[in-house]
C-alpha positions as a LaTeX table, in Angstrom:
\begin{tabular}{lrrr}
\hline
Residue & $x$ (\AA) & $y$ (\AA) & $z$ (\AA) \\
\hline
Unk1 & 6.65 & 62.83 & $-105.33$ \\
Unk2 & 7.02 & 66.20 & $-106.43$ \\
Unk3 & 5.90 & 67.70 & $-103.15$ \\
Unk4 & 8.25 & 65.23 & $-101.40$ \\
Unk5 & 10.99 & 66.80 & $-103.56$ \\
Unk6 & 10.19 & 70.38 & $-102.49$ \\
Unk7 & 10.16 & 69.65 & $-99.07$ \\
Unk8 & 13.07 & 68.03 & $-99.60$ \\
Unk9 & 15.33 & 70.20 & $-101.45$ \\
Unk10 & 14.52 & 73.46 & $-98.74$ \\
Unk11 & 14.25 & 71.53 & $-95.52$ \\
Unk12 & 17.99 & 70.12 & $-96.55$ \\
Unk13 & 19.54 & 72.04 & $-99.85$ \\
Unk14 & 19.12 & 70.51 & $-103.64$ \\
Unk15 & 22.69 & 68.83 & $-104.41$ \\
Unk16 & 22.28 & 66.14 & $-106.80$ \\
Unk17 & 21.41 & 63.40 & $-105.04$ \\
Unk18 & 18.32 & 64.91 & $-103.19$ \\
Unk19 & 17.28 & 65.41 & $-106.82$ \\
Unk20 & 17.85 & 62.55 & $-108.36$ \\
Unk21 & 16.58 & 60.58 & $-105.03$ \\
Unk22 & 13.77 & 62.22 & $-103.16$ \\
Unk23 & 12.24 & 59.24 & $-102.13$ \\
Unk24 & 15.14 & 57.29 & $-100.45$ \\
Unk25 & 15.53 & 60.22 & $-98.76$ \\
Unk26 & 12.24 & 61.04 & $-97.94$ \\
Unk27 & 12.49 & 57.47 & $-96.29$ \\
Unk28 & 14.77 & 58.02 & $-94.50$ \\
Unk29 & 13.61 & 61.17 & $-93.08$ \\
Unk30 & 11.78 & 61.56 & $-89.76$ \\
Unk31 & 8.94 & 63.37 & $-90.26$ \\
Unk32 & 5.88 & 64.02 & $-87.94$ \\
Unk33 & 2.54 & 65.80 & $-88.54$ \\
Unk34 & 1.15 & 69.20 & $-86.41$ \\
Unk35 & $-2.31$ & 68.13 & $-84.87$ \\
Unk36 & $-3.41$ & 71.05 & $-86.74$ \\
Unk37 & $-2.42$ & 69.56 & $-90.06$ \\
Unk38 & $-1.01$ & 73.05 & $-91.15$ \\
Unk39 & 2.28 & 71.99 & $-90.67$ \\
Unk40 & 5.42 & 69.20 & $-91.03$ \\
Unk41 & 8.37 & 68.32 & $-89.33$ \\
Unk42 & 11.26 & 66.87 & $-90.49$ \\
Unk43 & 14.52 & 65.44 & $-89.62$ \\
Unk44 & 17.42 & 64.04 & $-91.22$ \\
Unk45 & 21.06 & 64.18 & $-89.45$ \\
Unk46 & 21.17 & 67.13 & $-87.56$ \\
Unk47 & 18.77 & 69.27 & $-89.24$ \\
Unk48 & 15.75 & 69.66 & $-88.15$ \\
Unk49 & 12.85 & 71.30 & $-90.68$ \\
Unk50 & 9.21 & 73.06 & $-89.93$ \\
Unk51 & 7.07 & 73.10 & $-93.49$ \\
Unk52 & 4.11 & 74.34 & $-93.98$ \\
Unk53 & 1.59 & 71.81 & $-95.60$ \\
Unk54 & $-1.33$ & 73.89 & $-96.78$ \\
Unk55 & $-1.73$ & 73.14 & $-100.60$ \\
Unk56 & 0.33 & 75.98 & $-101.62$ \\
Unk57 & 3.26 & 76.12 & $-103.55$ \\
Unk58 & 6.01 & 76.12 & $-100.71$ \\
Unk59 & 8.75 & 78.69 & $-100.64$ \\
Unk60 & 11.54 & 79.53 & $-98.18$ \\
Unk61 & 9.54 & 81.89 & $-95.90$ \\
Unk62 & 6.87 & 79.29 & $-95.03$ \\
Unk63 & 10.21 & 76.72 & $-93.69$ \\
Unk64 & 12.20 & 76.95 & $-90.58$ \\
Unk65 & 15.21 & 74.90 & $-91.19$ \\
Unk66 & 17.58 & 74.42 & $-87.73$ \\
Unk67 & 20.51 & 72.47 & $-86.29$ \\
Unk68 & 19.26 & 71.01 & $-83.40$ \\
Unk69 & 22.50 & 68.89 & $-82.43$ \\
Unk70 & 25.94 & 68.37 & $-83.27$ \\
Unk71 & 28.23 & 65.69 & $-84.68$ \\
Unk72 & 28.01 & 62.27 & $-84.36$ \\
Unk73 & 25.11 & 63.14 & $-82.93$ \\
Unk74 & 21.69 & 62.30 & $-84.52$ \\
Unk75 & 17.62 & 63.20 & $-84.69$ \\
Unk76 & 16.33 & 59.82 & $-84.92$ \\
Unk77 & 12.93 & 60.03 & $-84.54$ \\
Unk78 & 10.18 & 62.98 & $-83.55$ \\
Unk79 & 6.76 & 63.50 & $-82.71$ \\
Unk80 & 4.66 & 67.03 & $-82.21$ \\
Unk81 & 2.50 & 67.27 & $-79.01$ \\
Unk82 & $-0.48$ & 69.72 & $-78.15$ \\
Unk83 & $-3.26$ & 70.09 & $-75.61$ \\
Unk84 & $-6.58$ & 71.05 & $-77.04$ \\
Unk85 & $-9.57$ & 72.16 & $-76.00$ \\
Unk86 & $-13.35$ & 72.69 & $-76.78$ \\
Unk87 & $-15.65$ & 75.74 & $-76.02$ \\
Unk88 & $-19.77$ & 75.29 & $-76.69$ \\
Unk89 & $-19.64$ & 74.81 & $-80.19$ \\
Unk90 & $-17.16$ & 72.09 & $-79.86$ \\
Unk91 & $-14.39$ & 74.12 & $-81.90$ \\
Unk92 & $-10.91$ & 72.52 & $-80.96$ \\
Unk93 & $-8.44$ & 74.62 & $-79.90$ \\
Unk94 & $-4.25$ & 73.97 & $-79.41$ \\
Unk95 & $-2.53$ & 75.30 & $-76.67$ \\
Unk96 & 1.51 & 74.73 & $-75.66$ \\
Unk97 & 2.26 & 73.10 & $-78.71$ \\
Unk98 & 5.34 & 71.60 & $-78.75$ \\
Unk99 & 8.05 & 68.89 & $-80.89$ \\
Unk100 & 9.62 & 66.27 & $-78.60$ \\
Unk101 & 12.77 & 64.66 & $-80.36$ \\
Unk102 & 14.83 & 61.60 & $-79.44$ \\
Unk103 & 18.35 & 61.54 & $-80.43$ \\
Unk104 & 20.92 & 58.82 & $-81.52$ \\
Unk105 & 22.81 & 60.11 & $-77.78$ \\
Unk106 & 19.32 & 59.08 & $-76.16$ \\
Unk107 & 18.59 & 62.87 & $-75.37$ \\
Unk108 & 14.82 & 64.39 & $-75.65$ \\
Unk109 & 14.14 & 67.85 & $-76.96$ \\
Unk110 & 11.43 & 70.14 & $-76.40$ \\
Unk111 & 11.25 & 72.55 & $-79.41$ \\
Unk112 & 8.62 & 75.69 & $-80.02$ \\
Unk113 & 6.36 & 75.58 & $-83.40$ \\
Unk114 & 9.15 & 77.98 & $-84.13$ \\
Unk115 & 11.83 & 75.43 & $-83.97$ \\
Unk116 & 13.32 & 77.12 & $-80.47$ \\
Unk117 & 14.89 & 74.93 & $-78.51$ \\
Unk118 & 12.76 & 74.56 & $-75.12$ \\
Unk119 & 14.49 & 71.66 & $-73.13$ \\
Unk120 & 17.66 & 69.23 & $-73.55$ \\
Unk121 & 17.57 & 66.50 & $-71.50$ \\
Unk122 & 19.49 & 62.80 & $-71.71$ \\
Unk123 & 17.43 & 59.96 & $-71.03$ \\
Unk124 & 19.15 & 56.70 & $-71.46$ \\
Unk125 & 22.34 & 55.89 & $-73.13$ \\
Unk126 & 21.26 & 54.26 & $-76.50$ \\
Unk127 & 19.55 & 55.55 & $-79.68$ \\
Unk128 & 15.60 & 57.17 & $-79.27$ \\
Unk129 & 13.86 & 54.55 & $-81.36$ \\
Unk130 & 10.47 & 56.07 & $-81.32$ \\
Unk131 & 7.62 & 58.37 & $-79.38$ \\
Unk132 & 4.24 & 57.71 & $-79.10$ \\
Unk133 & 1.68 & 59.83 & $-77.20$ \\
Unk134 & $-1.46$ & 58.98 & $-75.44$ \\
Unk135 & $-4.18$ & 61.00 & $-74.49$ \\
Unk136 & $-6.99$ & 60.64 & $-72.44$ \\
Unk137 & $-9.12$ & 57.68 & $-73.30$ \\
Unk138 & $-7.43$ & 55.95 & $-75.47$ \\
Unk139 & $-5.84$ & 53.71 & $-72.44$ \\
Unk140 & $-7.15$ & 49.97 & $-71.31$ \\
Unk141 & $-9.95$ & 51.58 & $-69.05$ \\
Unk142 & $-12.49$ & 53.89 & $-70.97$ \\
Unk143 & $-12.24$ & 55.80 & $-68.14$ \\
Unk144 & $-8.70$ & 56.53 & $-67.53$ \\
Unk145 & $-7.96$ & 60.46 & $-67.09$ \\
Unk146 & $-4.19$ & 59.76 & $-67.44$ \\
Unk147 & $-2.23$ & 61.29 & $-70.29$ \\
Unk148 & 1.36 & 60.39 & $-70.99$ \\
Unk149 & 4.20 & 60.05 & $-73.64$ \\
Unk150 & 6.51 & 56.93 & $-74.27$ \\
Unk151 & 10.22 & 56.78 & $-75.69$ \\
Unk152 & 11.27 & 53.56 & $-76.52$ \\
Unk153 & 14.68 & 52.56 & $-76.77$ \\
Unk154 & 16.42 & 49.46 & $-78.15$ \\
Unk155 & 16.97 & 48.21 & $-74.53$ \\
Unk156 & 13.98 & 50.08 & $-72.37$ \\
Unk157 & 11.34 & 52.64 & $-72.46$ \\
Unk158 & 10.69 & 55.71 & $-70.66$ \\
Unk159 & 7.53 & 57.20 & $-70.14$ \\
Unk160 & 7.09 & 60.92 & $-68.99$ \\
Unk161 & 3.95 & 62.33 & $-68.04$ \\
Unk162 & 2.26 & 65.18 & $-70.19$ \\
Unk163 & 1.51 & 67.00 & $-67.18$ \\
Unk164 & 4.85 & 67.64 & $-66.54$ \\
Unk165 & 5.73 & 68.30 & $-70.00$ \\
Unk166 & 3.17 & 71.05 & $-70.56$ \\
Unk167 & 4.53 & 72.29 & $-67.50$ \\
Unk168 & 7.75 & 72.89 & $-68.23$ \\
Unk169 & 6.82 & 74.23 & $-72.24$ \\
Unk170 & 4.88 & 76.73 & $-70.35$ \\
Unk171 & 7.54 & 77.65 & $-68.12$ \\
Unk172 & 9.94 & 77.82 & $-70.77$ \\
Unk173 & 7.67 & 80.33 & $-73.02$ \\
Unk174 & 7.48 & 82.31 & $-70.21$ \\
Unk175 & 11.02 & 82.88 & $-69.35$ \\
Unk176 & 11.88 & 83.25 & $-73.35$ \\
Unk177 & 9.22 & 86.13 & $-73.04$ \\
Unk178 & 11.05 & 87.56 & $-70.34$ \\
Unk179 & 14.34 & 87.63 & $-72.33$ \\
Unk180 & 15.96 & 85.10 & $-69.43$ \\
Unk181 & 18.11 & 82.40 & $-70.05$ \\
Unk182 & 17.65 & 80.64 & $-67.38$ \\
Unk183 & 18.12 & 76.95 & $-67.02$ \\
Unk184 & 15.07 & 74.47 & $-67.08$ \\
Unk185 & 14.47 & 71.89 & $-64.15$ \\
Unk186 & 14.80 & 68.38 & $-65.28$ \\
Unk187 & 11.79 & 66.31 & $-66.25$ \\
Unk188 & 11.27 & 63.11 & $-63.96$ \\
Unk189 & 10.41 & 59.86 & $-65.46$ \\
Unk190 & 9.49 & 56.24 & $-65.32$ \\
Unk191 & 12.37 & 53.89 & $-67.33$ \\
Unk192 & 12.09 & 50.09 & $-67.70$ \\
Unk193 & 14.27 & 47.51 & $-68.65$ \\
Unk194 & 14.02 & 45.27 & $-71.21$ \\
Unk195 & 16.94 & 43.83 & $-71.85$ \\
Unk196 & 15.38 & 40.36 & $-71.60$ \\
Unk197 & 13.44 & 40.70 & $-75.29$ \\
Unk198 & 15.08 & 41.26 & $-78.93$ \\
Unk199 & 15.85 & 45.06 & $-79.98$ \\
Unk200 & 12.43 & 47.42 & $-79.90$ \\
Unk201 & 11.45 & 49.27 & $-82.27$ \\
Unk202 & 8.80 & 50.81 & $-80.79$ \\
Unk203 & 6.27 & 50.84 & $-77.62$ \\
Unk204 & 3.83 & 52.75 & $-75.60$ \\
Unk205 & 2.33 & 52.79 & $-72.13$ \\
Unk206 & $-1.36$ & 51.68 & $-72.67$ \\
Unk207 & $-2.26$ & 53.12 & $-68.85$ \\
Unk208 & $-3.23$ & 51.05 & $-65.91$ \\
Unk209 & $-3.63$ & 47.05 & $-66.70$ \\
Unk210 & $-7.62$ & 46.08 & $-65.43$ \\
Unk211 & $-7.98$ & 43.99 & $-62.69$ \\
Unk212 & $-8.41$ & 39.95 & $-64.03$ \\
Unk213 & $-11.54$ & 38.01 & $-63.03$ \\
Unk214 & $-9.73$ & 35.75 & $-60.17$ \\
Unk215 & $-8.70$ & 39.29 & $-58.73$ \\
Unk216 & $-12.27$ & 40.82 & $-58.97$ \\
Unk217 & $-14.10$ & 37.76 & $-57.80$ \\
Unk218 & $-11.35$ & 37.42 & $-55.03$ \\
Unk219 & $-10.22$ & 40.67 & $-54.07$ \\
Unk220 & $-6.56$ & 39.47 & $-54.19$ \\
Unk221 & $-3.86$ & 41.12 & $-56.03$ \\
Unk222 & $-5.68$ & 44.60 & $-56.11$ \\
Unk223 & $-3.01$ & 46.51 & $-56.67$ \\
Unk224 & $-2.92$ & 47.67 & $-60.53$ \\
Unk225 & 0.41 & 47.71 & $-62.65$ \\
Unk226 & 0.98 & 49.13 & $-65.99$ \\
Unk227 & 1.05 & 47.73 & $-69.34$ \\
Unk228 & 3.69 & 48.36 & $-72.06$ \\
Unk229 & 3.07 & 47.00 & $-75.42$ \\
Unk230 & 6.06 & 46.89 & $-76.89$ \\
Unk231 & 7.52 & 45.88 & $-80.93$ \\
Unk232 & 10.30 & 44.73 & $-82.04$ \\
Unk233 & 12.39 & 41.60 & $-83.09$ \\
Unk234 & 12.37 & 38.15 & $-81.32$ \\
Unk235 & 9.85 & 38.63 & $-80.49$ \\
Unk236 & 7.84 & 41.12 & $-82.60$ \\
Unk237 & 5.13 & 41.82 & $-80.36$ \\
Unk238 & 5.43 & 41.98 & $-76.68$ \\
Unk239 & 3.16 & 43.34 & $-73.65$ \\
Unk240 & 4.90 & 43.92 & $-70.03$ \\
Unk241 & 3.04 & 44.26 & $-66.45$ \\
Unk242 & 5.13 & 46.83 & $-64.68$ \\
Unk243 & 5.27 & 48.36 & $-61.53$ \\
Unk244 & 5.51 & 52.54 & $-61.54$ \\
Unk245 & 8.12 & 54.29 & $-59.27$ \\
Unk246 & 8.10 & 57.69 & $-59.41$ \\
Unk247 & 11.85 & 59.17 & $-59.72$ \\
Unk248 & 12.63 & 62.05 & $-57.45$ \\
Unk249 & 13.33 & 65.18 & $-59.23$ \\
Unk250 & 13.56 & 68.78 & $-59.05$ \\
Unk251 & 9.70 & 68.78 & $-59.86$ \\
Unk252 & 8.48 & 67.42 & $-56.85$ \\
Unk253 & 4.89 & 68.66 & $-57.46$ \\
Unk254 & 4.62 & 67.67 & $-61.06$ \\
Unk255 & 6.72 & 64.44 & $-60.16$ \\
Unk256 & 3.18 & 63.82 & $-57.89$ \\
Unk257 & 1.38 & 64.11 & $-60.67$ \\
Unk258 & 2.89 & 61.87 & $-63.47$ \\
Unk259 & 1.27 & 58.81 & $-61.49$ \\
Unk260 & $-1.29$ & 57.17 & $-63.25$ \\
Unk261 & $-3.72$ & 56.97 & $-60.41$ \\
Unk262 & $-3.36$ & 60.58 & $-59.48$ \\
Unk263 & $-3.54$ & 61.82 & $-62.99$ \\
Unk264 & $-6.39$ & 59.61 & $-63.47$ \\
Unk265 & $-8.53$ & 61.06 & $-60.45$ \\
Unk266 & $-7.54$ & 64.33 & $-61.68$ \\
Unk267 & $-8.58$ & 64.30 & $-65.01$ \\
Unk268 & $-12.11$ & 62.17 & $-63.86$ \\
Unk269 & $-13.03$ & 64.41 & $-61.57$ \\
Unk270 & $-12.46$ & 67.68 & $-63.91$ \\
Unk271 & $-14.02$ & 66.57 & $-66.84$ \\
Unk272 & $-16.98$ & 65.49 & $-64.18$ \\
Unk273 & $-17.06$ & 69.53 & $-63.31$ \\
Unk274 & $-16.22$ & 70.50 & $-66.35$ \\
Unk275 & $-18.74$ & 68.66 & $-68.44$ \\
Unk276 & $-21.72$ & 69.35 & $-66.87$ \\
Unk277 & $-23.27$ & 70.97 & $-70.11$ \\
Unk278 & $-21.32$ & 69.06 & $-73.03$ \\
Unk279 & $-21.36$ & 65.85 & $-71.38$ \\
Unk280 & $-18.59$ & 64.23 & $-69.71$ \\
Unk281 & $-16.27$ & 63.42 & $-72.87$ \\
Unk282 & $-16.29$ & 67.12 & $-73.80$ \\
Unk283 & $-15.15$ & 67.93 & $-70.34$ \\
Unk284 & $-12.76$ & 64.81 & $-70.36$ \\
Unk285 & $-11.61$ & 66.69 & $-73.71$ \\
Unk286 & $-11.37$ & 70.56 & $-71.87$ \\
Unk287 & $-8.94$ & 68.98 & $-69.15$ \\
Unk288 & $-6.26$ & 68.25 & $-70.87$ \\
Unk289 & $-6.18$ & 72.18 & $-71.16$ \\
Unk290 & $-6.54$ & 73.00 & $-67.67$ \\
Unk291 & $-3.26$ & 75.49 & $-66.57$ \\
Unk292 & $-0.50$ & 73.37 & $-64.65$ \\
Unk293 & 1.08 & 75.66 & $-62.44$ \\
Unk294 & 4.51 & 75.65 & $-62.99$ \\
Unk295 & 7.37 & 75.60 & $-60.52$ \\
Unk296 & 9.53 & 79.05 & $-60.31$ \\
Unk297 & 13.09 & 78.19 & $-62.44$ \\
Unk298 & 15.35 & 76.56 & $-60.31$ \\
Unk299 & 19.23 & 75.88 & $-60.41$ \\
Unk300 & 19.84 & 72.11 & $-61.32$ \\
Unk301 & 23.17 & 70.73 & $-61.81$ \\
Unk302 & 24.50 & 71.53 & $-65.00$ \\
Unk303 & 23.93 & 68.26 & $-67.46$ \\
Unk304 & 27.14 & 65.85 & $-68.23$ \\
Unk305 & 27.11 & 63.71 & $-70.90$ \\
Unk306 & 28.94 & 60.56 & $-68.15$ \\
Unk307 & 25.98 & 61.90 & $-65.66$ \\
Unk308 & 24.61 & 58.54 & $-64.09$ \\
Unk309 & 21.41 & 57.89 & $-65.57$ \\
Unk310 & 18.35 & 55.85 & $-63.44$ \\
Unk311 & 18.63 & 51.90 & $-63.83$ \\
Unk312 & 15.88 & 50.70 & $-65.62$ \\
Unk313 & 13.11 & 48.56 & $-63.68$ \\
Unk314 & 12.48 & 45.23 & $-63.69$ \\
Unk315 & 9.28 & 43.80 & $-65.93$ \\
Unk316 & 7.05 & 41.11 & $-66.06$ \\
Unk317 & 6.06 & 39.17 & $-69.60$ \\
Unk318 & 2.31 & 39.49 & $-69.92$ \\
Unk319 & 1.80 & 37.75 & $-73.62$ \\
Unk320 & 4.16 & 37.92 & $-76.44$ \\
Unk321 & 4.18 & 36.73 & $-80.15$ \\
Unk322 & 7.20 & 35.34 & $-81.74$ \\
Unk323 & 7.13 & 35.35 & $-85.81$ \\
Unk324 & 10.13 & 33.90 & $-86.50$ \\
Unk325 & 12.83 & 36.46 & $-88.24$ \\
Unk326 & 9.62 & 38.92 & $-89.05$ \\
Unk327 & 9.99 & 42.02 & $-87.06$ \\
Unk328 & 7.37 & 44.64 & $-85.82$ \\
Unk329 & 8.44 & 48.19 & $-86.51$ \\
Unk330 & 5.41 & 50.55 & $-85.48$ \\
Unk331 & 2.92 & 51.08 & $-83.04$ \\
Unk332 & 0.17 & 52.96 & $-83.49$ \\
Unk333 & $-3.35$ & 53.48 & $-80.59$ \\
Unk334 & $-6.24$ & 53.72 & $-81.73$ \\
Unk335 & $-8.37$ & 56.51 & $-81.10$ \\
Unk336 & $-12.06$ & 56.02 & $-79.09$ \\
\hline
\end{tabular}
């Protein structure tokens, strides 16, 4: 509790009631762990905090404390994301680390380990609920290549691919290098509806769905969909077939690559090259670390908040379980 206190009182000042009530606060903090375990983010409001978390006593030059949107406007929920990889003696290494954070507005933000903002972009018209991220094997198929991140909203979820996202942090770096201020392209995404279920809390793409028995045996219905697991109220756990339609973007390369199948090949046939020595999970590992080349900086249309969003796409139930008023609030994948 005392920790929870001092990260407290310098990601968001010391006034009374911080002190007298760390842990309500704490609570209701968003707060997200680097992959590296050296460091914290937080949110609450508008401000966004970077901590360090070593077991040293923290001060003020080991926090980076930022607005990162305006009034009304909210952080409601955050997640960090990095691409590692391995050399022979199976050291881990991060590369374009960066924070993605969902907004009460339904934006996404890209922010630097430094708290610099990378990339604003609105996604849907409701509240960010959660993120979730999932890397390569930790889908339905052992063997899927495919890497991607999920935003659930009350109403839908949106999945991006992490292609594209590394992409565009590595584009942004770049140009902040170079002193530019040039505008970044829009990131293209997948967005489902799913209007038909109770409020989510929280979701995740789990890849491309196996083929069923009838459809192996038979060789009808061979074309895969995708499965969303999905939580929530009424009902608190439910699992959606759904068809992926790549939106047309600025990113038309990238956009290629944030299908499932393609990413899939991709990353199978890499890690087959790659892993020739370590084996093919070490060189499954190494290509999520591969260099995306990305597109020059372009000149999109400037973002309005009354810009038309996509429409969601239609879903299929797969299975669902109702609990009566009990409601799901996390998801979490297990690693392989």
């Amino acid at each position: 509790m005392a920790l929870q206190a001092s990260c407290l009182a310098l990601a968001f000042g010391s006034d009374d009631e911080r002190a007298h009530h760390p842990e309500t606060l704490w609570n209701a903090a968003a707060s997200s762990l680097h992959p590296s375990r050296n460091l914290v983010a937080l949110a609450l409001g508008q401000q966004l905090a970077i901590l360090a978390a070593q077991d040293v006593e923290l001060d003020q030059h080991s926090t980076v404390s930022i607005s990162a949107c305006s009034v009304p406007e909210q952080i409601t929920t955050l997640c960090w994301l990095a691409y590692a990889s391995c050399n022979a003696e199976e050291e881990v290494h991060l590369q374009d680390v960066c924070l993605l954070l969902g907004t009460s507005l339904g934006y996404l933000q890209l922010h630097a380990e430094d708290g610099q903002l990378l990339h604003r972009q609105r996604l849907h018209t409701t509240s960010a609920q959660a993120i979730s991220v999932r890397v390569a094997g930790m889908g339905l198929k052992p063997d899927d290549g495919s890497e991607d991140v999920s935003i659930t909203f009350s109403d839908s979820i949106v999945r991006l691919s992490s292609l594209s996202i590394r992409s565009l942090v590595r584009q942004q770096l770049q140009i902040r290098r170079w002193d530019d201020d040039s505008p970044s392209s829009p990131l293209s995404y997948n967005i489902w509806d799913l209007r038909r279920a109770g409020p989510r809390s929280a979701g995740v793409c789990a890849g491309l769905k196996p083929h069923s028995l009838y459809a192996t045996l038979t060789g009808r219905d061979a074309h895969q969909k995708l499965l969303l697991l999905t939580a929530g109220r009424d009902p608190a756990l439910a699992a959606y077939e759904a068809e992926e339609v790549l939106q047309r973007g600025s990113l038309a390369f990238v956009s290629s690559l944030a299908s499932s199948v393609a990413s899939g090949v991709f990353g199978v046939a890499k890690a087959a090259a790659w892993g020739r020595q370590a084996g093919f999970r070490a060189g499954l590992r190494n290509w999520v670390a591969a260099k995306v080349i990305a597109e020059q900086p372009g000149s999109p249309k400037a973002a309005k908040d009354d810009e038309k969003l996509p429409k969601g796409e239609s879903v299929t139930l797969f299975r669902s379980l109702k609990d009566g008023p009990r409601a799901v609030d996390r998801l979490l994948l297990a690693p392989r």
